[in-house]
C-alpha positions as CSV (number, residue, x, y, z in Angstrom):
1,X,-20.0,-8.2,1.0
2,X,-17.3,-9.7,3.1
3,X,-19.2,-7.6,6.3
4,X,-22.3,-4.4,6.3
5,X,-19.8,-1.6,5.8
6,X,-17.8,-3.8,3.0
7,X,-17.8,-3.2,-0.5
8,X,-20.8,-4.8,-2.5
9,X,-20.6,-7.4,-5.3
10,X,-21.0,-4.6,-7.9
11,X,-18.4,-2.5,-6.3
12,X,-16.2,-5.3,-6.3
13,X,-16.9,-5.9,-9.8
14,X,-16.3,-2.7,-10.9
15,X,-12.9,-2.6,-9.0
16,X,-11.8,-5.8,-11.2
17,X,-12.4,-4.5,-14.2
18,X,-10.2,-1.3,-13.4
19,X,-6.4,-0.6,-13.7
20,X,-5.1,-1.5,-10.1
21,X,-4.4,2.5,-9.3
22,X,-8.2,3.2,-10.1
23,X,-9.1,0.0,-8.6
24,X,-7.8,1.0,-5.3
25,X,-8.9,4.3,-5.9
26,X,-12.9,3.3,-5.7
27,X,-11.8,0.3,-2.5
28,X,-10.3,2.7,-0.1
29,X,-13.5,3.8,1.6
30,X,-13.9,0.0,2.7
31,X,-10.6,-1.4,2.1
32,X,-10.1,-1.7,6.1
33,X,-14.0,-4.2,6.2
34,X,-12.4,-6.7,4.1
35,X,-10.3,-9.6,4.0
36,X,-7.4,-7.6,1.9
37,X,-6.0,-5.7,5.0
38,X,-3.1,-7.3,6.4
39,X,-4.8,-8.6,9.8
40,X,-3.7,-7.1,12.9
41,X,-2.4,-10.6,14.3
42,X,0.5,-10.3,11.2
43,X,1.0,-6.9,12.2
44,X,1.6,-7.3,15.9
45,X,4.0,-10.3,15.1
46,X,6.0,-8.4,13.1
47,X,6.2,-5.2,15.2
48,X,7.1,-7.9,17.5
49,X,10.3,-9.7,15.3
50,X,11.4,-6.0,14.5
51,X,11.5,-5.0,18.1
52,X,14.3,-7.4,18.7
53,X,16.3,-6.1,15.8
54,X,15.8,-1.9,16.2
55,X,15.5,0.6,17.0
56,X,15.4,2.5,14.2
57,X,15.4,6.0,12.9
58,X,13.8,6.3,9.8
59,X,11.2,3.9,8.2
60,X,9.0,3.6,5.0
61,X,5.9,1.4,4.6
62,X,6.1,0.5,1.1
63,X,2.8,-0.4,-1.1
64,X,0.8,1.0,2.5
65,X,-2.1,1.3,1.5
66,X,-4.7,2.6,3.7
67,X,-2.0,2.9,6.5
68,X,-2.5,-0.4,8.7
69,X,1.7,-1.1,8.5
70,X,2.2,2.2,9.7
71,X,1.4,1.9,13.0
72,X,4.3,-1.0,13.0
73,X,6.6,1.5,12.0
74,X,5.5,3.9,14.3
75,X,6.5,1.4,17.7
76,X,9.9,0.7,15.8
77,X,11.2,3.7,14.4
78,X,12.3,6.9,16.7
79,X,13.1,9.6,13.9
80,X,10.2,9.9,11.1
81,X,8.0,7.1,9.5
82,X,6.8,7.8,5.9
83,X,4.2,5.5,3.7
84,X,4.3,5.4,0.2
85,X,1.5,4.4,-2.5
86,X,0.3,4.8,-5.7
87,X,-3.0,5.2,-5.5
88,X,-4.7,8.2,-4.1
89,X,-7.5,7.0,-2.2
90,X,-5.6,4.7,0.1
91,X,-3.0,7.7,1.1
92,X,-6.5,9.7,1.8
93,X,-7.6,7.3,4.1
94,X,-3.9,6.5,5.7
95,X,-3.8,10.3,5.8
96,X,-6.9,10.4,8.3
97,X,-5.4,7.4,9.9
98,X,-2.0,9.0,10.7
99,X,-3.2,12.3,11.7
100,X,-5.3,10.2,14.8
101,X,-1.9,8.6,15.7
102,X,-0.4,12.4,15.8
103,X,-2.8,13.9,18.3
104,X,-2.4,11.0,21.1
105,X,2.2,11.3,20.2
106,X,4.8,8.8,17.9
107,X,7.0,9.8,15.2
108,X,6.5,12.2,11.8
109,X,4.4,10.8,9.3
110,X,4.6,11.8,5.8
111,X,2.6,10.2,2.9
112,X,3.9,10.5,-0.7
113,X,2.2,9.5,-3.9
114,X,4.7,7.2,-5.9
115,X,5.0,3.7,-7.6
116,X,7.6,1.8,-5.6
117,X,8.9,0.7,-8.8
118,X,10.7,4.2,-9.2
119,X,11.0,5.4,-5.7
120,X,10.9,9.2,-5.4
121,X,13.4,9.3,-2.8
122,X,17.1,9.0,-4.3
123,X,19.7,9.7,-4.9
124,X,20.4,9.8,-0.9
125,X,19.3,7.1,0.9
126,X,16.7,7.8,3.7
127,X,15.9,5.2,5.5
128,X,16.8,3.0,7.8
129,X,13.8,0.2,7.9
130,X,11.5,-0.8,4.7
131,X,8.6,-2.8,5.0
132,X,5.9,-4.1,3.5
133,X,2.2,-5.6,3.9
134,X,1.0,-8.3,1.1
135,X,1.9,-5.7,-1.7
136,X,3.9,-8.2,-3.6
137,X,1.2,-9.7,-5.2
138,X,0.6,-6.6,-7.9
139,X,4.5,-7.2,-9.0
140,X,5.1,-9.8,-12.3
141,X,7.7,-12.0,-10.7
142,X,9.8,-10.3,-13.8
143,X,9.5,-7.0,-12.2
144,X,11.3,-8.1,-8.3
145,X,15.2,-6.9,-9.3
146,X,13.9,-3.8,-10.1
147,X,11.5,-3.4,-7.1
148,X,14.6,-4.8,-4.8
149,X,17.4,-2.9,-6.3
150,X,15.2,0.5,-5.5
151,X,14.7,-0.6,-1.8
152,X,18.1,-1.4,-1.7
153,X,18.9,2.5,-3.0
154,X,16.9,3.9,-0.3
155,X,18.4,2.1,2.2
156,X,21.3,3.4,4.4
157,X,24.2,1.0,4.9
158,X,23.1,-1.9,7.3
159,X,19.5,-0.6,6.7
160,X,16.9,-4.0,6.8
161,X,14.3,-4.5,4.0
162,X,11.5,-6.8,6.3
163,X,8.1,-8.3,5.3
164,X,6.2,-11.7,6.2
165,X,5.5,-14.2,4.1
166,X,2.7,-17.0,4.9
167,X,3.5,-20.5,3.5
168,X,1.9,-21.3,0.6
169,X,-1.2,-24.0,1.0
170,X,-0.7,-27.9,1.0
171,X,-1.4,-28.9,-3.0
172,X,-4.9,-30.2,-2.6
173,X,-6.3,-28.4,0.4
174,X,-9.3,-26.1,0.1
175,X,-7.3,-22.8,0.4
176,X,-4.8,-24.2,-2.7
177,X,-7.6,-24.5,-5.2
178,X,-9.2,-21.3,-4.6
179,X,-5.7,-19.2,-4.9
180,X,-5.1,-21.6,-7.8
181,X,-8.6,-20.7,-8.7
182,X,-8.3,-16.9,-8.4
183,X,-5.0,-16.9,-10.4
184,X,-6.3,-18.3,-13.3
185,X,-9.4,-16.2,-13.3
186,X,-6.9,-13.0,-12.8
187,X,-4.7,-14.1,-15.9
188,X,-8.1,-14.5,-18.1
189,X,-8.7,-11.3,-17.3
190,X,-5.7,-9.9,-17.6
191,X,-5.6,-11.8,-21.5
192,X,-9.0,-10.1,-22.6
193,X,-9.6,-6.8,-20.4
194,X,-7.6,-3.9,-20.5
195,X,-5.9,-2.0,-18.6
196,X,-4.9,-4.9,-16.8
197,X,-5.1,-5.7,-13.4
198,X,-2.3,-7.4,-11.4
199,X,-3.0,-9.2,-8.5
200,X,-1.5,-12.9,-8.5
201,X,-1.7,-14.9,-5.0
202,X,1.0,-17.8,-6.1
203,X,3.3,-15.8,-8.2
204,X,5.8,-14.7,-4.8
205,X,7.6,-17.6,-4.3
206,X,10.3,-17.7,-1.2
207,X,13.0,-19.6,-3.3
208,X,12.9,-16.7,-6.4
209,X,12.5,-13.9,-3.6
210,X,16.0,-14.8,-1.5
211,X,17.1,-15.4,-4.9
212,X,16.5,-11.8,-6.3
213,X,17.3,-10.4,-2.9
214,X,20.6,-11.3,-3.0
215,X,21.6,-10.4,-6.4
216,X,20.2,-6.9,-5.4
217,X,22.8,-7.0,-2.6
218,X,21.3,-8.0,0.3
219,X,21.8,-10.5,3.3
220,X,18.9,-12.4,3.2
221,X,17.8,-15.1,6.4
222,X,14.1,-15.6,7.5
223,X,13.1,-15.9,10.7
224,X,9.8,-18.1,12.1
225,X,7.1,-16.1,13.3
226,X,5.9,-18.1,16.7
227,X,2.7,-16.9,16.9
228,X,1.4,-18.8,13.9
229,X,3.1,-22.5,14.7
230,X,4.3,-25.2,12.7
231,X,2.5,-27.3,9.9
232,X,2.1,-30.9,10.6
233,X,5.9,-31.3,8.5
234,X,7.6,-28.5,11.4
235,X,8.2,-25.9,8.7
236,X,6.6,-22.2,9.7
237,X,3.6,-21.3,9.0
238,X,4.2,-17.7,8.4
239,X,7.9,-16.7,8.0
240,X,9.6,-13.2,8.2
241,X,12.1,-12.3,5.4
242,X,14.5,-9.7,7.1
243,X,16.8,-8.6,4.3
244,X,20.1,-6.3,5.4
245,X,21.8,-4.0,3.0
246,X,25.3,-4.5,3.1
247,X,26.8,-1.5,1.8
């Protein structure tokens, strides 16, 4: 499915049916063949915004999966870039993926095995740059203070929290009914099947994320990402949310 070296129907199947760790687990082999990996056109956009606001030391990839965001880090930080994920087939693969980058130079990679809702690295903070990739999804919008307020422990002073967020499909268009679509199916799921698994496309809204942001005690602004244009109504079509810590 999705390409020859994807994942099959079955595989997919069986994924769905699993808790999201497990899940992603038994993807990582052929997470990169399918549509789930961040595309390399966000990435370089957003290597690109941060460029203009670095450099930094220190960076984490939160939620990084099998390493794509990583390599952002790696053009923007000097000092050390670290990923951090909870399942351990995706660190395996961003493992391999890292130790390429070594041989041909860049900064220290580290991988750590960790839930970002309790981040393993306090009570100092350690870094200077967060980011993430389209992890947001697998987070009830009940559970964002808590996710924010632990990127905002980990954060030195001035330290920016950054990730891009697409804007969300015109209400009738092709792409809106089949997130709507998947959503519902998810939550069905989700009501019958245990353990659950948690992967909502509409529930990250921009309003309730600046809004949680800021009680978490950041400076929140967004900036357009020009390489995507302007819907037909001159709003972005893909934003990025730079957050600063301010103390």
């Amino acid at each position: 499915m999705f390409s020859p070296e994807g994942p099959t129907l079955r595989e997919l199947a069986v994924q769905a049916l699993s808790s999201v760790e497990r899940g992603y687990d038994l993807l990582a082999p052929k997470f990169d063949h399918t549509p789930f990996r961040t595309p390399d056109t966000i990435l370089d956009a957003v290597a690109s915004a941060l460029g203009g606001l670095g450099p930094f030391d220190d960076g984490l990839d939160l939620c990084c999966g099998t390493g794509a965001g990583l390599e952002v880090l790696e053009q923007v930080c000097r000092g050390s870039v670290t990923g951090l994920d909870i399942s351990a087939g995706m660190l395996e693969v961003a493992q391999k993926r890292a130790e390429s980058a070594e041989r041909t130079g860049g900064p220290r990679v580290t991988l750590v095995r960790g839930d970002a809702r309790a981040l393993p690295f306090a009570p100092t903070p350690a870094f200077d740059l967060v980011v993430s990739f389209g992890a947001f999804g697998h987070f009830l919008p009940g559970e964002l203070a808590g996710l924010f307020a632990q990127v905002r422990n980990v954060l030195r002073p001035g330290g920016r929290f950054a990730f891009p967020v697409v804007a969300p499909a015109r209400p009738g268009s092709r792409a809106y009914w089949a997130l709507l679509g998947f959503d519902a199916v998810m939550r069905v799921r989700n009501a019958v099947w245990k353990p659950p698994f948690v992967m909502y496309y509409r529930a990250f809204r921009l309003a309730d994320v600046r809004r949680e942001l800021t009680r978490a005690g950041f400076d929140v602004e967004t900036r357009a990402l020009p390489e995507f244009g302007r819907r037909p109504d001159g709003s972005p079509r893909c934003r990025l949310v730079v957050a600063t810590c301010t103390s």
